[in-house]
N, C-alpha and C positions, 0 to 999 in steps of 0.2 A: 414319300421319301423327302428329306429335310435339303432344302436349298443352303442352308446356312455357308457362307464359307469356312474354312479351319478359321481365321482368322477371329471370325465374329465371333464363332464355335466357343474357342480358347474366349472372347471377352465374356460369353455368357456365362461359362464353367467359373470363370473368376468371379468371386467373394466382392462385395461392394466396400469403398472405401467411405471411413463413417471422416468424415469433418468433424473436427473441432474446434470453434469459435476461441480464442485467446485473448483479453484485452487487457491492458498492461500501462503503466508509466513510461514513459521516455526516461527513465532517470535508469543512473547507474548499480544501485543496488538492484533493481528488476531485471535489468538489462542481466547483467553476472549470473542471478536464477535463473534463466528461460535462456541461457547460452545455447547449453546441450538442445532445449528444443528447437528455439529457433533457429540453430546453425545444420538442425537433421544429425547433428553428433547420436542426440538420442531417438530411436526410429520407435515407432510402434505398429507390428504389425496389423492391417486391415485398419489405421489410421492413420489420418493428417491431420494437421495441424496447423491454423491459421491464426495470424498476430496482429493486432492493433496496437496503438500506440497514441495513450489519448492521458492526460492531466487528469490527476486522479479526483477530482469534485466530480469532471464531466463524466466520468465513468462513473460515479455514487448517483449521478440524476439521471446515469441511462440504465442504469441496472433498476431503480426506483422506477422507472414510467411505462417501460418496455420490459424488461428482462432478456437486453437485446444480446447478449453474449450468451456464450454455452457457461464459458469462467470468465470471470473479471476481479481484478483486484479494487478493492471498496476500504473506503475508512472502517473501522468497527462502528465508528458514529452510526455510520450508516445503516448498518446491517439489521436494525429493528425494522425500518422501513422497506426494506426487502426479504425480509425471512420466509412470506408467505412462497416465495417462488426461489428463493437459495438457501441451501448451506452452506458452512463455513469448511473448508477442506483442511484437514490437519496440520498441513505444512504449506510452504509459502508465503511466512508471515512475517513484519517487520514487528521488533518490540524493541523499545528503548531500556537499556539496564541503568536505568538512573540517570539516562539522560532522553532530548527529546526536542521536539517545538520548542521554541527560545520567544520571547519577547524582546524585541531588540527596540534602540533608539536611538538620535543621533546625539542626543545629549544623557549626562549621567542624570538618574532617578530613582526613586525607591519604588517596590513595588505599591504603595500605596498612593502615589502618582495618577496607576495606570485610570481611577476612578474618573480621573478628570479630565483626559484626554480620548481623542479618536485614533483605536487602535487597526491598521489596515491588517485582516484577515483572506484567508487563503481561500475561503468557502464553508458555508455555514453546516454543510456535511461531514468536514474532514473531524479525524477524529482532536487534531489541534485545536480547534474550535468550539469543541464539547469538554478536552480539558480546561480550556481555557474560561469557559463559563462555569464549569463547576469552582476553579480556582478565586474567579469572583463576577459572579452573576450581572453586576453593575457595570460593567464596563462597557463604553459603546465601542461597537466596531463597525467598521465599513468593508464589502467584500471584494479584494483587487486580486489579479489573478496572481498564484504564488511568485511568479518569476521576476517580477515586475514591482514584489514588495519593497524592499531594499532601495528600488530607483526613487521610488515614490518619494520614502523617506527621507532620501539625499536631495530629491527635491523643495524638499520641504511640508508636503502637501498634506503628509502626517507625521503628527509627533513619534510615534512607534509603529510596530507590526509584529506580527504574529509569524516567525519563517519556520518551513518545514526543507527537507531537503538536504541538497547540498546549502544552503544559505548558512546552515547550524555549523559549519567547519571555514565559510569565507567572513561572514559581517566582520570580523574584529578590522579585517584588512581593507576592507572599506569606512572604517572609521566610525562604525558604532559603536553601541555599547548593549551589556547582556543586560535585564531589568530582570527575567526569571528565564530559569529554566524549567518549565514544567513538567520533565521526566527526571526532573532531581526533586522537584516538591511532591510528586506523587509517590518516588520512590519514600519521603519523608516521612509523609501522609498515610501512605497507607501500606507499606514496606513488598512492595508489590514492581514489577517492570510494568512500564507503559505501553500498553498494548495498542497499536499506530494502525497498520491494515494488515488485512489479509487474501488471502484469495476467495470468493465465493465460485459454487457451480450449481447452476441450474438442478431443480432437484429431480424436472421430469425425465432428464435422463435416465432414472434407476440405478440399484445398486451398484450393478455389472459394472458400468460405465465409469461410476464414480471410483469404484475401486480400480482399474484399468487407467484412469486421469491420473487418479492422487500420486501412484505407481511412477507414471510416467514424468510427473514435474517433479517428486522427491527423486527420482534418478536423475534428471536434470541440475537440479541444486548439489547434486553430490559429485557428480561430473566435472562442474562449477568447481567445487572445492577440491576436488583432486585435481583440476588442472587450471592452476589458479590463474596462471600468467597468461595464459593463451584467452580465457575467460575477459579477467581484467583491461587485454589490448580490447576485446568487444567491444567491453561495456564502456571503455574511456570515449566513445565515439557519442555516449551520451551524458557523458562526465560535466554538466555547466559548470565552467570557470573554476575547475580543477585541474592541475596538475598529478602524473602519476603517483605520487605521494598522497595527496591530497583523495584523490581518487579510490587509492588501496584503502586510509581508512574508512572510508565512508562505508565500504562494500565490508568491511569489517565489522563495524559497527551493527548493520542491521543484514548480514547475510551471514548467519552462523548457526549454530548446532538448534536451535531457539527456530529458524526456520525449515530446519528436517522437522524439526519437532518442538510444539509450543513448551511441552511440559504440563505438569497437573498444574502448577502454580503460577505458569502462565494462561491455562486455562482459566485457570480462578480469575485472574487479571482481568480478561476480557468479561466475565461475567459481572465480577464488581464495577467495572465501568460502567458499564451499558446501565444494570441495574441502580447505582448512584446516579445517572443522569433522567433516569425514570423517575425516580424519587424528588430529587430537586425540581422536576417539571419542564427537563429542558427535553425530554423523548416523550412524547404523548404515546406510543407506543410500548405495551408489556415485555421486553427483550424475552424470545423464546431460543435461547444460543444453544446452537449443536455442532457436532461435528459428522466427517466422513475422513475414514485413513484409508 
């Protein structure tokens, strides 16, 4: 006869609950996505859901060493270096419509300038970084961490910098100036949106899983956009040096129908990056890009 109590009984009867690893930006556009999950607005039965909140280089060099999330949001830079152990998830993703990473400085310059100066950069993973070398391969850069760009510069300690972020809607206010925008020159270049990050997930999860994830964060992002105001008070808590205005566009800008869904043409985007940075010899790795919806 079974000692068990009801209690235990009822825990054993009960279905395990599967964790799911989350790792993400502290920034305001992520924040607005991953509302519904992380506030439990969106539930998924028989799982949980756990959140990190880590600067997106160091998320591109733990996803590269470890594969230590289940998902994590990665540069596209990045994602050659990691493909053996992710896919890229259909939705989730930031893309610049003709705009994008800025070269900023404290004095006016031409882009032909940038050759002769040290340009401080955000991390040599991000995909700012890879446009920025294909834009011109000779440039020297030094790597400071993104938040801290702008100060530097004000400092003095570099002539320009490379900002991703919020920085691309505050520098003017701090008394820079733009030298390029590079999701306006790419858009130039090659009449393409600039494809920035996305979400990766582990691929040993299996299909089941992936399809069940993708599910649950494109509900999330829709959630997000159906309930925009209650979303937007969230994510302002991760808003650097934005005001609610300030704020709304930025989550506009890169949390829109482009993140339920890249598109075929923003598929292409990410393909021709990656595969143009293979070419010029800035990805020693073959980009083998896939997805999961």
């Amino acid at each position: 006869m079974s000692t068990q109590s009801p209690e235990t009984a009822s825990q054993a009867a009960s279905p395990a609950v599967r964790e799911i690893s989350i790792a993400h930006s502290p920034d305001s556009d992520d924040a607005f996505m991953f509302y519904g999950l992380a506030t439990n607005k969106i539930r998924v039965p028989g799982y949980r859901f756990t959140h990190t909140l880590c600067d997106i280089e160091t998320l591109n060099r733990r996803a590269r060493e470890e594969a230590f999330y289940d998902v994590s949001a990665i540069s596209f830079h990045a994602y050659p270096y990691v493909q053996e152990n992710y896919t890229l998830m259909g939705c989730g993703g930031s893309v610049g419509e003709g705009y994008g990473p800025m070269i900023v400085s404290s004095r006016k310059m031409e882009a032909a300038d940038l050759g002769r100066i040290r340009v401080a950069v955000p991390g040599t993973l991000t995909t700012a970084y890879l446009a920025l070398k294909i834009f011109n391969p000779a440039i020297v850069t030094e790597v400071v961490p993104f938040d801290r760009i702008i100060a530097e510069i004000l400092a003095g300690k570099y002539d320009a910098g490379l900002i991703i972020h919020e920085g691309q809607l505050t520098y003017s206010t701090r008394g820079l100036f733009k030298v390029v925008d590079l999701g306006a020159w790419w858009r130039e270049t090659t009449g393409l949106v600039l494809p920035l990050g996305g979400n990766a997930i582990r691929r040993s999860l299996g299909a089941e899983v992936h399809k069940i994830v993708s599910k649950a964060l494109r509900d999330s992002i829709n959630f997000a956009l159906d309930n925009r105001e209650q979303a937007l008070e969230y994510a302002m808590q991760f808003a650097r040096d934005l005001d609610a205005r300030l704020a709304s566009n930025f989550v506009n800008m890169y949390v829109n129908e482009r993140t339920l869904d890249y598109g075929s043409d923003g598929r292409e985007a990410i393909r021709k990056l990656l595969e143009l940075g293979h070419e010029r010899g800035l990805i020693p790795i073959a980009p083998q890009v896939d997805f999961v919806d």
